[in-house]
Residue, then its C-alpha position, 0 to 999 in steps of 0.5 A: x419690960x414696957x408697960x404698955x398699959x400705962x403707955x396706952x392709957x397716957x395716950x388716951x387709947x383704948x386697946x383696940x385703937x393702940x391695936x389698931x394703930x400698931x396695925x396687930x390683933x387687940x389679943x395681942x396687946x391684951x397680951x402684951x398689957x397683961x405680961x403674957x408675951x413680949x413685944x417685938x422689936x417692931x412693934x418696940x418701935x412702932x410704939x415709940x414712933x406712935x409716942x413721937x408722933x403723938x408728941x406733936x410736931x414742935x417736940x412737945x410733950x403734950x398730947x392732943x387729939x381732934x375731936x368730931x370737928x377738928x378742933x384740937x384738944x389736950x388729952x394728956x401727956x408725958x412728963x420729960x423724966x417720964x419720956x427719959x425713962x420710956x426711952x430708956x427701957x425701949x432700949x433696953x427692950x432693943x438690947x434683949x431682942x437683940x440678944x435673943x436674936x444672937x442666941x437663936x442665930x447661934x443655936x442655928x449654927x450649932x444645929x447645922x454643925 
C-alpha cells in the first residue's frame, strides 16, 4: 500500500493542499493516510504525476517551492532508491486495481448469466 503520509510529508504538503492538488476532499486523503480505504487508480496516478511534476523539469530528484516572492527554494526530496521503490508500489497499487477491476467485471457477468 502507498504511504501517502510519507509522500505528502516529502512533498512538503499539508493534507489539505495534497487534497487540493489531487482535486478531492482532505477526509479522503485523511483516509487514505490513516489505511481506511485505498487509493484509486486515478488518484495512483495523479500522485505520481504530482511526484513527477514536483521533481522538476530537469528530472531532479530535488523538490523545491516558490515562496511569497517567487523566489525558489529547496524543500525536500527524494532519494533515487526511494523513487524506485514509490514506483514500484504504484504499480503494484495498479496491478490490484486492475485485478479488482477484472473481479468485478467478472461477477457482473456471473449476475447477467
Amino acid at each position: 500500500m502507498i504511504n501517502v503520509k510519507k509522500i505528502r510529508k516529502e512533498l512538503n504538503l499539508t493534507q489539505s493542499e495534497l487534497a487540493e492538488k489531487l482535486d478531492v476532499n482532505i477526509r479522503t486523503v485523511q483516509k487514505w493516510e490513516s489505511g481506511e480505504t485505498k487509493m484509486s487508480g486515478t488518484a495512483v496516478l495523479s500522485i505520481q504525476d504530482l511526484i513527477d511534476e514536483l521533481k522538476g523539469v530537469n528530472g531532479s530528484t530535488t523538490i523545491t517551492q516558490k515562496n511569497k516572492k517567487g523566489n525558489i527554494h529547496i524543500v525536500g526530496g527524494f532519494s533515487e532508491k526511494e523513487l524506485e521503490l514509490l514506483r514500484k508500489e504504484l504499480e503494484l497499487c495498479k496491478k490490484e486495481i486492475a485485478l479488482k477491476d477484472l473481479e468485478i467485471e467478472l461477477l457482473k457477468k456471473g449476475l447477467k448469466g
